[in-house]
C-alpha positions as CSV (number, residue, x, y, z in Angstrom):
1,X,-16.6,-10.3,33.8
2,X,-18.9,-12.8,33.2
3,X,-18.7,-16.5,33.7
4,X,-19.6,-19.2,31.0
5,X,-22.3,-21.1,31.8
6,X,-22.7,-25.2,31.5
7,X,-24.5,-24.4,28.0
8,X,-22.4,-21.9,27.0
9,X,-19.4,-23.9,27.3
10,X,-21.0,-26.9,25.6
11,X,-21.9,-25.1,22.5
12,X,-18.9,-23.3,22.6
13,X,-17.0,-26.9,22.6
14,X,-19.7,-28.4,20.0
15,X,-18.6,-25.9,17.5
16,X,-15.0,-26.2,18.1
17,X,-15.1,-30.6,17.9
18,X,-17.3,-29.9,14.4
19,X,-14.8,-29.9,12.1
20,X,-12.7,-32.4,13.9
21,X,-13.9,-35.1,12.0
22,X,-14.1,-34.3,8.9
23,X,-10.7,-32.9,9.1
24,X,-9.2,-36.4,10.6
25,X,-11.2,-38.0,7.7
26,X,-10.3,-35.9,4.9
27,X,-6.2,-36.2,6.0
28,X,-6.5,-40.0,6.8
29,X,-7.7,-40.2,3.0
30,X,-4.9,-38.4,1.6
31,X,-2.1,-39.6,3.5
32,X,-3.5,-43.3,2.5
33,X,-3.5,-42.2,-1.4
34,X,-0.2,-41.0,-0.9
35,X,1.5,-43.5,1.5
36,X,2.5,-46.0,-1.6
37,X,4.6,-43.7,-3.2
38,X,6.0,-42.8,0.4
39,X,9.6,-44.4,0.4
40,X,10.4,-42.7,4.2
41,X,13.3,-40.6,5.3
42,X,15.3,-43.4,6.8
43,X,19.1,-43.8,6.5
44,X,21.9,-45.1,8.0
45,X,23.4,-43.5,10.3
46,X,24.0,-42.9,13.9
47,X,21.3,-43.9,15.9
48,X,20.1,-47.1,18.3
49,X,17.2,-48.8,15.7
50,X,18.2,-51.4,13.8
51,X,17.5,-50.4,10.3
52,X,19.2,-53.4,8.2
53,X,21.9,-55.3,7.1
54,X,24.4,-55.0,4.0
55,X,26.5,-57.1,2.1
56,X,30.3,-56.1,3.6
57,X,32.8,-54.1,0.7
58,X,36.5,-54.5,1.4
59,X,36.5,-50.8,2.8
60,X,34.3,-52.2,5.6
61,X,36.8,-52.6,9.1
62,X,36.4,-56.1,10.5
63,X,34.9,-54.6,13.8
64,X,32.0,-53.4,12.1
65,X,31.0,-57.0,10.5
66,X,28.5,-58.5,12.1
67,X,29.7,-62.2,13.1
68,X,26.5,-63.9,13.9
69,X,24.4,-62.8,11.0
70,X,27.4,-63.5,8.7
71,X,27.8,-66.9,9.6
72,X,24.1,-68.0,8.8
73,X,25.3,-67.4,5.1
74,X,28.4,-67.3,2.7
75,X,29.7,-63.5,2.6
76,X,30.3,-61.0,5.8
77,X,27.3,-58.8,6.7
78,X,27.2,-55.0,8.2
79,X,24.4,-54.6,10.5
80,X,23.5,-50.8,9.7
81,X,21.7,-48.7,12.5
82,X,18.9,-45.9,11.4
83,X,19.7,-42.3,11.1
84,X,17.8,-40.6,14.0
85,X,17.1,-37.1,12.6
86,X,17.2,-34.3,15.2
87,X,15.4,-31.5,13.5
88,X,11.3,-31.8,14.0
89,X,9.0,-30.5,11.7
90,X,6.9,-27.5,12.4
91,X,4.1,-26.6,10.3
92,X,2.9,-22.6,10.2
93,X,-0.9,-22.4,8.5
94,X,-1.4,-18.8,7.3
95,X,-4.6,-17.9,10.3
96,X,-5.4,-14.9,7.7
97,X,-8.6,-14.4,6.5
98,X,-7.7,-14.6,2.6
99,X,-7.4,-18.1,3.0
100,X,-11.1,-18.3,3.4
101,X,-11.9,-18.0,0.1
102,X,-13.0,-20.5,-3.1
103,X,-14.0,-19.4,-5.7
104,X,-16.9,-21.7,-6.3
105,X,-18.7,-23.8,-4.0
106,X,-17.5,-27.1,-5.5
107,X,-14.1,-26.1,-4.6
108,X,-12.7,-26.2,-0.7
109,X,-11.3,-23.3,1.1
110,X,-7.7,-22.2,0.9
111,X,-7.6,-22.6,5.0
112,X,-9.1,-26.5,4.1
113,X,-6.7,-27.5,2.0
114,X,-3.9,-25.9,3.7
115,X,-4.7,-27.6,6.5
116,X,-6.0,-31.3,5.1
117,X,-2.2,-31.2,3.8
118,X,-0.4,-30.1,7.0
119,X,-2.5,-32.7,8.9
120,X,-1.9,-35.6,6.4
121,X,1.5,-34.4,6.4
122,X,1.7,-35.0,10.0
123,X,0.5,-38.7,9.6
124,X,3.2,-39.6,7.4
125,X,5.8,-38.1,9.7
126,X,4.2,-40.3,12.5
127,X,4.1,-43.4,10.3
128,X,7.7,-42.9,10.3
129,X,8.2,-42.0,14.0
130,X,9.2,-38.1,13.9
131,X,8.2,-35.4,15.6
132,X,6.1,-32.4,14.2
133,X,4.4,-30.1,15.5
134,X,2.4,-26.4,15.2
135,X,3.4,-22.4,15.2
136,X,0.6,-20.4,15.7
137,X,-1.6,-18.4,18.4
138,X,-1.3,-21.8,20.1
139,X,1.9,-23.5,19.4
140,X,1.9,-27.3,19.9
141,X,5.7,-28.8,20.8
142,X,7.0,-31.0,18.4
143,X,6.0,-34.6,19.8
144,X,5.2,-37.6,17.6
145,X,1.9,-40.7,18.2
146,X,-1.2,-40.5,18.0
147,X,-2.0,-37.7,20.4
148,X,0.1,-35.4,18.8
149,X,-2.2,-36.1,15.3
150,X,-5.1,-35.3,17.7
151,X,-3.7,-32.1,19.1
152,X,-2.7,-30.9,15.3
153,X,-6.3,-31.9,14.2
154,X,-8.2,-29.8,17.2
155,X,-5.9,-26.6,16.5
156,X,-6.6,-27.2,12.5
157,X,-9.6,-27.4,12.8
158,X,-10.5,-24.3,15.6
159,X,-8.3,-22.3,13.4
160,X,-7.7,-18.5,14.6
161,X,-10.6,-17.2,13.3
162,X,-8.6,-13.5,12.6
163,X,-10.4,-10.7,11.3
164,X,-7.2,-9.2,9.8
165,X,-7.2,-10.5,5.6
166,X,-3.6,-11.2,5.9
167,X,-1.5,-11.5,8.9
168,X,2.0,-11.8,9.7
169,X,4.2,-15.2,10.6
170,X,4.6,-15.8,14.5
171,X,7.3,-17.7,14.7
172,X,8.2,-16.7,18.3
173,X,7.6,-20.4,18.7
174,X,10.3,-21.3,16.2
175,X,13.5,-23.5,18.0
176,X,17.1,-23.6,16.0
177,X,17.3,-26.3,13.8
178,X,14.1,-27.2,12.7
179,X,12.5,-27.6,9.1
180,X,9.4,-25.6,8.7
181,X,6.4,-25.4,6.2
182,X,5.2,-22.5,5.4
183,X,1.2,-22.6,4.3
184,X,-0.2,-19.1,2.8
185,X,-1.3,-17.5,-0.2
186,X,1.3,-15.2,0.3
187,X,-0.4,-12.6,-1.1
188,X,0.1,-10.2,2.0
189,X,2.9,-8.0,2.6
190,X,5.9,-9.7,1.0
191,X,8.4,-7.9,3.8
192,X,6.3,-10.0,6.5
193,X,7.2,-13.5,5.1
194,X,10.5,-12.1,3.8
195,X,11.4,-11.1,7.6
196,X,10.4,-14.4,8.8
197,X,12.3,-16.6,6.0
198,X,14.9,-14.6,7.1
199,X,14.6,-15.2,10.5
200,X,14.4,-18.9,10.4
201,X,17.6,-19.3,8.5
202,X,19.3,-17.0,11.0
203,X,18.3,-19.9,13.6
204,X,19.6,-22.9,10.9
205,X,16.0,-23.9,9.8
206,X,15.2,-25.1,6.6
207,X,12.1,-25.1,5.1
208,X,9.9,-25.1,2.6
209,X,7.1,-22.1,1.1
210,X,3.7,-24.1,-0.2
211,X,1.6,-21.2,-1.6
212,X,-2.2,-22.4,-2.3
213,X,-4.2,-20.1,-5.1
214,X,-7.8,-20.6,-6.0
215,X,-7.9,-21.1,-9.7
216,X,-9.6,-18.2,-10.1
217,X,-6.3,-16.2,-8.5
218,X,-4.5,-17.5,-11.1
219,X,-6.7,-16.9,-14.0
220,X,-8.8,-13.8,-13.0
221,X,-12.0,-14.8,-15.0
222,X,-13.9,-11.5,-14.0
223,X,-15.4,-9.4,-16.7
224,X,-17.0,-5.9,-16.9
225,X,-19.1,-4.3,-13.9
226,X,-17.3,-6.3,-11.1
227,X,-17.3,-5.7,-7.3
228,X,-13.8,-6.7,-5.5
229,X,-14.2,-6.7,-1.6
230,X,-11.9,-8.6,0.5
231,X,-13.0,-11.8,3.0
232,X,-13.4,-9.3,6.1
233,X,-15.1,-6.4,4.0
234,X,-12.8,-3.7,4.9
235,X,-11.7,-3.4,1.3
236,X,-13.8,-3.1,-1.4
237,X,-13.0,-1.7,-4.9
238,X,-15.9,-1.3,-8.0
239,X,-14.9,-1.1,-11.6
240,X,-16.9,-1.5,-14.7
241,X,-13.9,-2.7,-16.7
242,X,-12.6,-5.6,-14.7
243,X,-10.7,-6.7,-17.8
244,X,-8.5,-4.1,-18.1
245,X,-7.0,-4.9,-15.0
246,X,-6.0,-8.6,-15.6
247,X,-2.9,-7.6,-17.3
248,X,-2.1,-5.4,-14.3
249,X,-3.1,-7.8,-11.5
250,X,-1.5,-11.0,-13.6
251,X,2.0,-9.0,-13.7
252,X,1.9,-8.3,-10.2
253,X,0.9,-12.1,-8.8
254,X,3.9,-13.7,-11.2
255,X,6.3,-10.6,-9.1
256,X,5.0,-12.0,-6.3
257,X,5.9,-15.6,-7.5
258,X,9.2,-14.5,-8.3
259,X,9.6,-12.9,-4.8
260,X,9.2,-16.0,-3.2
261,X,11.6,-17.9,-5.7
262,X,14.3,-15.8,-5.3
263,X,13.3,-15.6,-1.5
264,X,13.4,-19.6,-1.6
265,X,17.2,-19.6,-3.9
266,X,18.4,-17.2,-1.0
267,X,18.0,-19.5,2.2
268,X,18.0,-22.6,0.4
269,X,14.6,-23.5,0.9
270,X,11.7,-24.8,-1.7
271,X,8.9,-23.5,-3.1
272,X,6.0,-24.8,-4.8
273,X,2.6,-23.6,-6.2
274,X,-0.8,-25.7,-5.4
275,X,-3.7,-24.8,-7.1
276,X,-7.1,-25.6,-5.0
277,X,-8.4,-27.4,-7.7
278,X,-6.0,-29.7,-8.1
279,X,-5.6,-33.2,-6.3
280,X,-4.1,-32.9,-2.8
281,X,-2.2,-35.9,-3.1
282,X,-0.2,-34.5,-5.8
283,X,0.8,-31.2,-3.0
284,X,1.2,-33.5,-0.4
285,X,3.6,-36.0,-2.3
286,X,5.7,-33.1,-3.0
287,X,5.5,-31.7,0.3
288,X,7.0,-34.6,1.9
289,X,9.4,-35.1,-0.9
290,X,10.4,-31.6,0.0
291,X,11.1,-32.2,3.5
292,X,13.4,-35.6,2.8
293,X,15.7,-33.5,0.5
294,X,15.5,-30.7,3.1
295,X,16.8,-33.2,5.6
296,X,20.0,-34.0,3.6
C-alpha cells in the first residue's frame, strides 16, 4: 500500500478546509437572521443555573421564598432554577447523492442547504448552552462550545462523498433519549427511513423529518424529448413525452409526503417540507421551534 506524500496530504487537506468557510459564513448568517425571533428552550425546573425570580402565589411553601431578594422590595419572591434538559440533539444529513442536485445554477444544492440549516441550527443550540452533535460515517458526540461548531462545520462540509443516489440512515450512533433531525429528500426507499423512525422511538427519541425538494421536484417543469438520469448516472430513462408523466410522478411524490406524515403522527414526531428556493431562515425558525415543542 502506498503512503501519502507531504503534497498529497496537503491537497488532500486543502480540498477538505474549502468549504469550511463558506459553510461557517453562510450558517453564521442565518442563525443571526433568525436569532431575534429565537425565544430559547429555557424553563424552570430542576437544575443548578439561576434562571430568575417570580412574584410568590399563596400555593408557594414558605421554604421555597427567597428571603433576601424579598426583602429588597414589598411582596415575597421565588428564586426559580433553569430546567437542564438531558436529551442532546443529533442531527442525521442524508450523505446520498440525490441531494446533490439544483435545478438551476442560481439555486444551492440540496446537501448545502441541508447542511447551512443543521449547522446554524447547531449555533443556536450553543447560544443556549446544549449539546448536539452528528450521525453519520463519522459520528461526532454530542458536546456543546465552540469546538463542537468547528467539528460539525469540518464533517459538513467533507461530506461523505457516496456514490450510492440514496442511502440508508446509520443511526448505530443513535443513544436513548435523544431528539434527532432527520435531513433528506426522502425520496429513497421509504422502508429505509420508516425502519429507522422506527428504531429511534423504540430507544425514546423524538424527532423531527425536514425533507428539502428543489422546486423543480415539486413542479416537474419538463416538457417533450427529455433525458432523466440520476446524480451518479446509473439510472437514466428517455421519453419524448415528459408530460405525460407529471400526473404519474406528482401522485407518487404527494404518497410519498403522506408516508412521512403518517410516519411522523405514528411516533410523534414533526414533519415539514422546505423548498430550496425558499429563505433558509424561514426552515430554520421552524426547525428549532420544532425541537422546543419536541422537548416538552
Amino acid at each position: 500500500m502506498n503512503q501519502p506524500t507531504a503534497l498529497t496530504l496537503r491537497r488532500d487537506a486543502a480540498q477538505s478546509a474549502a468549504g469550511l468557510p463558506a459553510l461557517l459564513a453562510a450558517a453564521e448568517r442565518l442563525a443571526q437572521t433568525v436569532m431575534p425571533g429565537v425565544h430559547g428552550r429555557r424553563r424552570a425546573g430542576q437544575g443548578d443555573e439561576f434562571w430568575q425570580y417570580r412574584p410568590a402565589m399563596d400555593t408557594d411553601a414558605p421554604r421555597h421564598i427567597d428571603w433576601r431578594r424579598s426583602a429588597k422590595s414589598d411582596g415575597n419572591f421565588i428564586r426559580q432554577k433553569e430546567w437542564q434538559l438531558a436529551q442532546s440533539v443529533m442531527f442525521l444529513v442524508d450523505p446520498g447523492a440525490s441531494m446533490r442536485w439544483a435545478s438551476h445554477k442560481n439555486l444551492p444544492q440540496k446537501s448545502h442547504r441541508a447542511a447551512t440549516l443543521a449547522l446554524a441550527c447547531s449555533m443556536l443550540l450553543q447560544r443556549g448552552g446544549e449539546r448536539f452533535g452528528l450521525i453519520g460515517a463519522e459520528a461526532i458526540l454530542p458536546r456543546t462550545g465552540d469546538v463542537q461548531i468547528m467539528r460539525m462545520a469540518q464533517a459538513l462540509s467533507n461530506g461523505e462523498d457516496t456514490a450510492q443516489d440514496f442511502t440508508a440512515p446509520d443511526l448505530s450512533a443513535l443513544r436513548p433519549d435523544t431528539q434527532l433531525v432527520m435531513i433528506s429528500d426522502f425520496l429513497g426507499d421509504p422502508a429505509a427511513f420508516t425502519r429507522a423512525a422506527d428504531q429511534a422511538a423504540g430507544l425514546g427519541a423524538r424527532g423531527v423529518f425536514l425533507q428539502i425538494l428543489d422546486p423543480a421536484e415539486e413542479a416537474f417543469p419538463w416538457r417533450g424529448r427529455t433525458i432523466f438520469q440520476s446524480v451518479t448516472g446509473r439510472t437514466e430513462h428517455e421519453t419524448r413525452k415528459a408530460d405525460d408523466l407529471r400526473d404519474r410522478y406528482l401522485e407518487r411524490l404527494n404518497a410519498r409526503k403522506d408516508t412521512l406524515q403518517d410516519l411522523a403522527r405514528r411516533t410523534g414526531w414533526q414533519y415539514h417540507c422546505h423548498h430550496s428556493d425558499a429563505p433558509a431562515a424561514s426552515a430554520l425558525l421552524w426547525l428549532y421551534q420544532a425541537l422546543e415543542r419536541a422537548s416538552r
